[in-house]
Residue, then its C-alpha position, 0 to 999 in steps of 0.5 A: x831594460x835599455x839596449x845601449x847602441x855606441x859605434x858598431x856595438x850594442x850592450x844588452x844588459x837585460x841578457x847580459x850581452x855585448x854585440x859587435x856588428x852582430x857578433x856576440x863578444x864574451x865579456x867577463x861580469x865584473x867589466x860587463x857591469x863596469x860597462x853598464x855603468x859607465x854606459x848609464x852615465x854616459x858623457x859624466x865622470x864615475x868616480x872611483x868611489x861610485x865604482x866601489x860602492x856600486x859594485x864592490x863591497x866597502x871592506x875590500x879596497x885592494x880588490x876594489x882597486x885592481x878588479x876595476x882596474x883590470x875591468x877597465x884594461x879589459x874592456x879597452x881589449x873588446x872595444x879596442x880602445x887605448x888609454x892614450x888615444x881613448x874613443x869609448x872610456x877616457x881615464x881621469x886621473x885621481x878621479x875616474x872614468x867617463x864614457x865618451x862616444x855618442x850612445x842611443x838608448x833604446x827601450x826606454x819609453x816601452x821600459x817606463x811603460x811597464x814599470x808605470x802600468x804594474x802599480x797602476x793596474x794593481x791600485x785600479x783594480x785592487x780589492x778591499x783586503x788587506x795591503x801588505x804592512x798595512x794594519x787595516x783594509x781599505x776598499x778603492x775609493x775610484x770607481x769609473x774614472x778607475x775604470x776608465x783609467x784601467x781600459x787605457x793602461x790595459x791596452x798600454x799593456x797590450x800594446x808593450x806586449x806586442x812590442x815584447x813579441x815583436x822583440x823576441x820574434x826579431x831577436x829570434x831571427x837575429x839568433x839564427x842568422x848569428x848562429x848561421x854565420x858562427x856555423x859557415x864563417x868561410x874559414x878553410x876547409x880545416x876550420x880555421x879562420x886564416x889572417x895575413x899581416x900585411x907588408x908595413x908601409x913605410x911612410x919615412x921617404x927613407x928607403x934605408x928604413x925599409x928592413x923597419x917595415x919587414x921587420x915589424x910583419x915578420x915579428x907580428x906574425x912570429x909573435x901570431x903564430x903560436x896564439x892558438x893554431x888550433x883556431x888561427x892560421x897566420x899567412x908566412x911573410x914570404x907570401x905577405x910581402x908580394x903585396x908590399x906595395x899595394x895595388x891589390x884590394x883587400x877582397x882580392x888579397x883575401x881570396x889569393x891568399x885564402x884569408x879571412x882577415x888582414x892586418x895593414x899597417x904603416x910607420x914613420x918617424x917624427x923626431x925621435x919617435x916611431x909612429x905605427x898606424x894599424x887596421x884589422x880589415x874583414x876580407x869578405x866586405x872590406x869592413x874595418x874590424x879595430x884600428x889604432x895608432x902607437x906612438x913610442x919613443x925609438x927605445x920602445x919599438x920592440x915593445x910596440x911589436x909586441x903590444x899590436x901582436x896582443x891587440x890583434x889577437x885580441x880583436x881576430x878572436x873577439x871578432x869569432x865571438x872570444x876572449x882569449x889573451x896572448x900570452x908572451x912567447x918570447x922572454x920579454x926584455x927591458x927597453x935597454x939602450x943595448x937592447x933597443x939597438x940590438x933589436x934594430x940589428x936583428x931586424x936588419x939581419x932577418x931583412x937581408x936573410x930574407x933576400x936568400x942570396x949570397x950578400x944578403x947571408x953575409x949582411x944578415x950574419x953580421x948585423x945577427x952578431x952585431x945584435x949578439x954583442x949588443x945582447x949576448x942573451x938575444x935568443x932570437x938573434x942565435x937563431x937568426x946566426x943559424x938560420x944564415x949559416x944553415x942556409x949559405x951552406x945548404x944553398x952551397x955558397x960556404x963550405x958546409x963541413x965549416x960553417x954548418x957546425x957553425x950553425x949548429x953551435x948558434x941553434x944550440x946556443x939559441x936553444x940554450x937561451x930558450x927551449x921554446x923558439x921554433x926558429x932554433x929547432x928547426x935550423x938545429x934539424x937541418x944541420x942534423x939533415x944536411x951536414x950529419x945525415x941523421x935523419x932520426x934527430x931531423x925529425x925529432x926537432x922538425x916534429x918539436x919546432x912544429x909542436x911549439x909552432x905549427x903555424x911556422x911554414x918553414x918547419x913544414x916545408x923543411x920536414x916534407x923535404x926531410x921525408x921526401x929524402x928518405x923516400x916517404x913521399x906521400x907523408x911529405x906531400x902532407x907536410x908540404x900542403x901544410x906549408x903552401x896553406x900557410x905560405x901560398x905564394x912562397x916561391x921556395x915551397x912552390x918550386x920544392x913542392x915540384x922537387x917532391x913531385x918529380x922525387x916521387x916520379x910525378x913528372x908531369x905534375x912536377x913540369x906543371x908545379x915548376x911552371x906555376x913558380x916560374x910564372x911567378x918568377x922566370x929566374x928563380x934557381x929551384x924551379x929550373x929543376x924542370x929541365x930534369x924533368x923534362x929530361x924524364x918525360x923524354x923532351x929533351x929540346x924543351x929541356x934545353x929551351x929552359x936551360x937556355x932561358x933561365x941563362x939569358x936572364x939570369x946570366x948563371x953560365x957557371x951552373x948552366x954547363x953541367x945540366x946542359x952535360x946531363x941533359x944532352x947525354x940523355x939525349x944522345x948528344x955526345x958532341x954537346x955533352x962533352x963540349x959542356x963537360x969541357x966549359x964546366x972544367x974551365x969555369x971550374x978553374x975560376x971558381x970551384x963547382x960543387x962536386x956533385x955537378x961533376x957526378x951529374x955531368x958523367x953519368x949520362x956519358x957513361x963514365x960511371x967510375x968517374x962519376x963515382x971518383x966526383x960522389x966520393x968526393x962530394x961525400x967527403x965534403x959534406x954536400x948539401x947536394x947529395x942529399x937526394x941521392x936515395x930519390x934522384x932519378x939522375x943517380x938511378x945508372x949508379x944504384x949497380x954500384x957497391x960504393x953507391x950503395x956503401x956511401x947511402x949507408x954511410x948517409x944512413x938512408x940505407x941499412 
């Protein structure tokens, strides 16, 4: 039989395979021989009524009717094709389909070979006796031209044969080299193939329009994450976004990121539409796996997030040599006017959360609630509202003892709308974490938001830190690997990543985590953590450098004095740590420092009582900073102290 050659793909009827760029994709039979005919009648309409009468029985038009239909929609999946832009299978409306991309045939001249040869061998040297359906026996009436015509069929047959041979000697080859690749496809260590969607360019000349192009790659990668995480690893849009304006090849963006495959994307408007531009790209060689373009109405945006998702995952999967639809995470929604808009809200309100700063947590708290009232039932958006509470508290921008129950209010009602979100769980934990210090039921929802997602960096991160509190370190260490495979660029995983390391007395190893983000970021808060161990490793001069530097560049006098008070009365630098204890009273006038910096700043003066008078306060006002209080090496003068350990049993990190 032929071997039929279009695009990148080659359709083997006789073996019953479909190739593409010499992987093998898993076809179903009924679109495989929907396929096959539309292949054999390539460039000519096939009616519907060919379909039925070629391939399903005459009594069963309702099956008829939807097995062709779902062929066609399935096929359109594995050539990655579209009904509105179509490259391989164009849609006649009323009449039927045509295939339309330029086919080769090959086989043909060696296929009519033998079929001609087989009759005509048997006539040539067929003996007098009886053919079959015939009453009498007729003897040959050929005898030398017959035989001279048998020697030339005879070597047609030997040269087909040949050909046959060859064929399969090459399809041997071509077997194991497929089998070679299937064996060693260069995923990660655990086996999982790893894809990195890309920041959306946005292509509107509209900077406003830039939380459109976040938006987008954070729903695609939520929308990912949960397909099958067994077998597919989606790269967290933190680590994503530091290639948002390109300048990076594919190839380097694959190995910094230690991926296989990218998803690249652009938008822009038109009128009132949105137009989105796709590409799933190979990162070994650069080989475009699927493109396609969306063309939608505003209205449909959600809707277009949600149908590249399951066209991605149908290409990455086909790409492995599967078939493997998504199905829906998220309740789907109808494209409402109030929906629609509530969903450009909570775009807007995941683009400023993800600033991570005090204007970006207010914005994203409004634009959250404004979402909520647009659609009281946004599960996502209740989320999204306790992420920005849990976060300002925890960060110490708003007073925890208020708005963490805020927090736990919209988790619970996110949670309430829809058991399944990740998101919810895992902001449910951190209040549990960090407000409540239960640390039983931080795990139990760390451990279920992990469960329906383990693809989601931030529940690896926030569980590793959760155990590392506690003191488990070495399971901590395996939570926060998980979350830097998933989030390798992440500067917030990075810098905890260190805390972990200098929780568990790593110094040095913590002073050179610390330094790896730095490198990245020279102001980024967590990761002046290093001043504390540089503290521990006794170098106290490159404490203070650091200490020195990140207030020349990020201008945070305010937070400055009491570590300066820490570090310089460890050093034995009285004068120093009393002058900083004097200019952190005054910043303390203007605006209120966290108690717990006041327990810092006179531990390492001595005043012990003092220090312990600034904890119970820090208790009493729900902290986020005393957290550690159990691991911190700077707490370690107070572990003398019965009201020290009376408030870690309070805190339940202590029987």
């Amino acid at each position: 039989m032929p071997i039929f050659r279009f695009d990148t793909f080659e359709f083997r009827p006789k073996t019953r395979e479909l190739y593409r760029a010499g992987i093998r994709l898993k076809l179903r039979p009924q679109p495989f021989q929907v396929l096959q005919v539309l292949l054999a009648e390539a460039g000519k309409v096939v009616s519907r009524e060919e379909f039925q009468k070629k391939l399903w029985a005459s009594d069963t038009f309702v099956d008829f009717e939807h097995g062709l239909n779902s062929s066609v929609r399935d096929l359109r999946a594995v050539l990655g094709d579209s009904v509105q832009e179509p490259r391989f299978i164009e849609t006649l409306p009323k009449l039927g389909y045509r295939f339309i991309a330029p086919v080769a045939v090959e086989g043909e001249t060696m296929t009519s070979a033998l079929n001609v040869v087989s009759p005509s061998v048997t006539s040539a040297t067929a003996t007098p006796a009886a053919q079959p359906g015939s009453g009498t026996s007729k003897p040959t009436s050929v005898l030398a031209p017959a035989e001279s015509t048998s020697r030339r069929l005879t070597r047609r047959w030997q040269l087909a044969v040949a050909m046959v041979m060859c064929a399969v000697a090459l399809f041997a080859l071509l077997t194991a080299a497929y089998r070679s690749r299937r064996a060693n496809p260069g995923a990660p260590a655990a086996g999982r193939i790893m894809v990195a969607v890309l920041p959306f360019e946005n292509l509107t000349g509209d900077a406003t329009q830039e939380y459109l192009s976040e938006g987008l790659t954070d729903e695609i990668i939520s929308w990912l994450n949960p397909i099958d995480p067994k077998q597919l690893g989606v790269i967290a849009r933190a680590s994503a976004l530091r290639y948002k304006h390109g300048g990076e090849s594919v190839e380097n963006a694959g190995r910094q990121l230690g991926v296989q495959y990218v998803l690249e994307g652009a938008f822009r408007r038109e009128a009132d539409k949105v137009i989105v531009t796709i590409k799933l790209i190979r990162t070994s060689d650069s080989g475009q796996l699927w493109a396609h373009k969306y063309d939608r109405m505003d209205v449909n945006l959600r809707d277009i997030q949600e149908e590249i998702a399951e066209e991605t995952s149908d290409a990455i999967f086909l790409a492995l040599g599967e078939q493997k639809r998504l199905e829906p995470v998220y309740a789907a929604t109808s494209a409402t006017k109030n929906q629609s808009e509530a969903f450009l809200h909570y775009l807007k309100g995941r683009y400023f959360w993800n600033k991570r700063n005090e204007q970006g947590f207010g914005l994203a708290i409004r634009e959250f609630q404004s979402a909520i009232d647009k659609e009281p039932n946004y599960a996502q958006a209740y989320a999204g509202l306790a992420d920005s509470y849990n976060l300002s508290s925890s960060y110490g921008l708003l007073p925890a003892k208020i708005y963490m129950p805020k927090a736990r209010e919209a988790a619970l009602r996110a949670l309430q709308l829809d058991d399944s979100l990740a998101e919810a769980h895992a902001s449910l934990a951190s209040v549990a974490q960090n407000l409540d210090w239960d640390w039983a039921t931080a795990e139990r929802e760390y451990r279920r938001a992990i469960e329906l997602n383990p693809n989601y960096a931030t529940a690896h991160h926030w569980y590793a830190e959760c155990l590392a509190l506690q003191g488990r370190f070495n399971e901590a260490l395996v939570e926060v690997a998980k979350a830097r495979e998933l989030d390798p660029l992440s500067l917030i995983i990075g810098a905890d990543y260190g805390s972990i390391l200098y929780f568990s007395r790593n110094y040095g190893q913590a002073i050179q985590q610390f330094h790896t983000v730095l490198e990245m970021d020279p102001n980024f808060p967590r990761a002046h953590m290093i001043s504390y161990a540089y503290v521990e490793e006794g170098r106290f001069p490159e404490a203070i450098e650091a200490i020195e530097e990140w207030r020349s560049n990020d201008g945070h006098a305010d937070w400055v004095w009491p570590i300066k008070a820490y570090v310089y009365g460890r050093w034995g630098k009285r004068a120093e740590a009393e002058h900083a204890i004097q200019e952190m009273i005054k910043s303390n006038r203007k605006a209120k420092i966290d108690p717990s910096m006041f327990v810092v700043s006179n531990l390492r003066l001595g005043n012990k009582k003092e220090a312990m008078v600034w904890l119970e306060k820090a208790f009493a006002e729900r902290s986020p900073f005393i957290t550690a209080l159990k691991v911190d090496p700077i707490y370690e003068p107070l572990h003398t102290e019965d009201r020290f350990h009376s408030i870690l049993k309070k805190m339940t990190l202590e029987k």
